[in-house]
C-alpha positions in Angstrom: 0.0 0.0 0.0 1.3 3.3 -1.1 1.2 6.8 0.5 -1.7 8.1 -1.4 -4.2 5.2 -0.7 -2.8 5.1 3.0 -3.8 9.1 4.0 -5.7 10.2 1.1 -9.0 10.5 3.1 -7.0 12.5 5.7 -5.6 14.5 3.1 -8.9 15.5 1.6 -10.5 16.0 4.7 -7.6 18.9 6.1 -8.2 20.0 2.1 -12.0 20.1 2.8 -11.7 22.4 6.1 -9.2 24.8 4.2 -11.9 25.4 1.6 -14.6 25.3 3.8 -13.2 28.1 6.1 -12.1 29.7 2.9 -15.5 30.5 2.2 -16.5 31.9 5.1 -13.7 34.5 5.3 -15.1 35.9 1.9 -18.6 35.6 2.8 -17.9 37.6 6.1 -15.5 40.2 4.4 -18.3 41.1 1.5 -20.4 41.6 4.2 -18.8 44.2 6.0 -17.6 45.9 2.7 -21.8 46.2 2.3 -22.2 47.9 6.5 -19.4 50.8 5.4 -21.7 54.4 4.6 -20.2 56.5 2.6 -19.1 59.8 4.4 -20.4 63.0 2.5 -18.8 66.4 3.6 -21.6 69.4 3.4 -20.2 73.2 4.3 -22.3 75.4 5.6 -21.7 79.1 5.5 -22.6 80.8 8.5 -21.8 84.2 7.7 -24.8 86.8 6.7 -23.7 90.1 5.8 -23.9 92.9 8.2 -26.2 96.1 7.2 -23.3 99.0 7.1 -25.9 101.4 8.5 -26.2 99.1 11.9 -22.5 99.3 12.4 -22.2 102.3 14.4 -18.5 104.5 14.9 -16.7 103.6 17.9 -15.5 107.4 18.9 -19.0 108.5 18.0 -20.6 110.1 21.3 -23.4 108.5 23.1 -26.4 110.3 23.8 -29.0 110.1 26.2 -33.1 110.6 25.7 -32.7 114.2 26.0 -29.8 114.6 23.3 -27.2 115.2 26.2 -24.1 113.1 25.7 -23.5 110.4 27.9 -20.4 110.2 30.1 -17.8 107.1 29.3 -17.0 106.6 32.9 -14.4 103.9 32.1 -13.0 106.5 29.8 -12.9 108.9 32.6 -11.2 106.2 35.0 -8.7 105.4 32.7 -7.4 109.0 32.3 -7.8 110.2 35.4 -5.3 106.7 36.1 -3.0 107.8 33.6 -2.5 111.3 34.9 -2.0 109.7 38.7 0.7 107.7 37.2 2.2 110.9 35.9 2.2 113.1 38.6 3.7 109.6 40.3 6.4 109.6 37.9 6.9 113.1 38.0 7.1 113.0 42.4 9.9 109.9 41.6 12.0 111.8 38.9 12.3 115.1 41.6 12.9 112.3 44.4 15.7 110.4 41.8 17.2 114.4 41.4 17.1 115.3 45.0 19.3 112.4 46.2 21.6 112.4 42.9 22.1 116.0 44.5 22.9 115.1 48.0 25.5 112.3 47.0 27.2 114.9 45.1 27.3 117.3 47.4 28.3 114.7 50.1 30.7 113.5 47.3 32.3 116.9 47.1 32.5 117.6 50.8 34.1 114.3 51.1 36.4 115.4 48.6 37.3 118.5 50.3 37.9 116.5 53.4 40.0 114.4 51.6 42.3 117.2 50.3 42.6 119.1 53.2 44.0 115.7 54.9 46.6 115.3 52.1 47.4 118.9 52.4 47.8 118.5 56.4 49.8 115.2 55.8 52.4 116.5 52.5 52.6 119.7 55.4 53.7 117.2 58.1 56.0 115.1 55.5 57.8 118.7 54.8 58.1 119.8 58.3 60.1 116.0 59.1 62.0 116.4 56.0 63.3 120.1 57.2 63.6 118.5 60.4 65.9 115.4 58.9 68.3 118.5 57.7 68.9 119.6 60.8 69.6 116.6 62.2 71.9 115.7 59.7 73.6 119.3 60.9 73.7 118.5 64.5 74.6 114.7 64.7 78.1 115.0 65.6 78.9 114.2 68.7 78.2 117.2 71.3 81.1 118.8 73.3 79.4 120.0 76.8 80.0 123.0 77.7 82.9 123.7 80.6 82.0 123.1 84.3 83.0 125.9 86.7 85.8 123.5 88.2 87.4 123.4 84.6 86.1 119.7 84.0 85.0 119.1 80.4 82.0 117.2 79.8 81.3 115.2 76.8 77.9 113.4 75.1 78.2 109.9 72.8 75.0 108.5 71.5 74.1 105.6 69.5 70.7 105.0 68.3 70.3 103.0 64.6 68.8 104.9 61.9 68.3 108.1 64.1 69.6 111.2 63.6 69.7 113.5 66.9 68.0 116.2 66.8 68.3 117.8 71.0 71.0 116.5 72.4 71.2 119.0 76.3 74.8 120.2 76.7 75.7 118.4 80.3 77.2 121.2 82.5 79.5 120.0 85.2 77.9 120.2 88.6 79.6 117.4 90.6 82.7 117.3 92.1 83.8 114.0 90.5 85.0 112.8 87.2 83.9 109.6 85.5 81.8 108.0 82.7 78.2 107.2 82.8 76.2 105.1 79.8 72.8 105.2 80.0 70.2 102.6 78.2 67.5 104.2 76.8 64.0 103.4 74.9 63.1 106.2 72.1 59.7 106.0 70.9 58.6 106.6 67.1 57.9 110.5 67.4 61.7 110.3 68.8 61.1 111.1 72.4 63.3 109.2 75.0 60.8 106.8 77.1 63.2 105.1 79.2 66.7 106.4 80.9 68.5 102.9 82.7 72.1 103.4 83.9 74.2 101.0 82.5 76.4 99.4 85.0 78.6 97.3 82.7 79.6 100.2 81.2 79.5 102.7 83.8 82.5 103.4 85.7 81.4 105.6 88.5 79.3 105.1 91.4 78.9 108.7 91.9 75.8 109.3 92.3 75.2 113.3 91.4 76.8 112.0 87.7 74.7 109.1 87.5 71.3 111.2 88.2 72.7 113.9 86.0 73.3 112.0 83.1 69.6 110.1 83.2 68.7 113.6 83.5 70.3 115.0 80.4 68.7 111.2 78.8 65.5 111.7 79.5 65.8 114.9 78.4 67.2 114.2 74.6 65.2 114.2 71.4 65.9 112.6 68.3 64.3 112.4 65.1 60.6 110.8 64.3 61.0 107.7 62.6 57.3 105.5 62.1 58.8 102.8 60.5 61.4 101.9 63.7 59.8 100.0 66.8 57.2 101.6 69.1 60.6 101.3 71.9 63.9 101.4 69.6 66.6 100.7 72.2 69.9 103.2 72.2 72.2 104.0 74.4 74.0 107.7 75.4 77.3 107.9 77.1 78.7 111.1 79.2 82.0 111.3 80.3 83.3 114.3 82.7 87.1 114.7 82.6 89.5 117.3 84.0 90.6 119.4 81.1 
């Protein structure tokens, strides 16, 4: 038994539903193709035309029964908001002016301030250079002036990057001869602060040259110097010899 006589009933039966189901698909398709209406697109034109004489002019005035023109009141609102905002606008710009006014004249007092300062200061730079001249003049060492018992007194001071400017001429007053360093403190306007006796390098023990010669320290004055220490430490020596 061959192929064909062994399945052929199957084969026609599977051919059979194909068909079959075949049919049906068509039959189902031609009737929906018959359910679809056919869409028709009608415009309709709304507009009518407008009579010319109903339109009536915007800016033409309203009048009342009586003939008397009617007030537009939002009209009225609208202008009487616009001139507010003016006179707002106008109230501002005078504030704006005022205070560009007062910062200028603040700016030019300021100003004047300013100058005068730098006037005052370039014055007081001047008056330290003049000063720094005659320091340079009178920085050599000071010969005191003679005692009444014929002893000569002399001054030694060392103080960096001063210039002195009042150094006091010791007189002689003490019966006694002998040399006295004292250890001092200069502030930056040049003024002597602090007078110390310095006993390493002091060889008396006299005491009316001792107190003399703080004295005569205290009493010294050298030239300003801001850039030096608020206590620049020195030292001035005085020796009293018979001549």
């Amino acid at each position: 038994m061959n192929f064909w006589s062994k399945y052929q009933w199957v084969i026609v039966g599977v051919l059979g539903t194909l068909v079959i189901h075949l049919i049906v698909m068509l039959f189902i398709s031609y009737k929906s193709l018959q359910r679809v209406a056919v869409v028709n697109t009608v415009v309709i034109d709304f507009s009518e035309e407008i009579d010319p004489t109903l339109e009536k002019p915007k800016n033409e005035p309203v009048e009342d029964q009586s003939g008397n023109p009617l007030t537009n009141v939002a009209a009225d609102v609208n202008s009487e908001t616009q001139y507010s905002n003016k006179l707002n606008k106008n109230e501002l710009a005078k504030e704006v002016d005022k205070m560009v006014s007062d910062l200028e004249s603040q700016y030019e007092l300021e100003a004047t301030k300013t100058k005068k300062a730098l006037k005052e200061l370039d014055d007081q730079r001047r008056e330290r250079e003049e000063k720094n001249m005659l320091y340079d003049a009178k920085s050599k060492n000071v010969d005191a002036s003679v005692g009444t018992d014929g002893l000569n007194a002399t001054a030694e001071w060392s103080l960096k990057g001063r210039k002195n400017y009042s150094l006091p001429l010791p007189s002689y007053v003490c019966k006694a001869m002998g040399r006295v360093r004292i250890n001092i403190k200069v502030n930056r306007q040049g003024e002597v602060t602090s007078a110390i006796v310095d006993e390493n390098r002091t060889d008396t023990d006299n005491d009316c040259l001792r107190e003399n010669a703080t004295d005569y320290a205290l009493r010294s004055h050298f030239n300003d110097d801001f850039s030096a220490g608020s206590n620049q430490k020195g030292w001035i020596e005085f020796s009293y010899a018979r001549q």
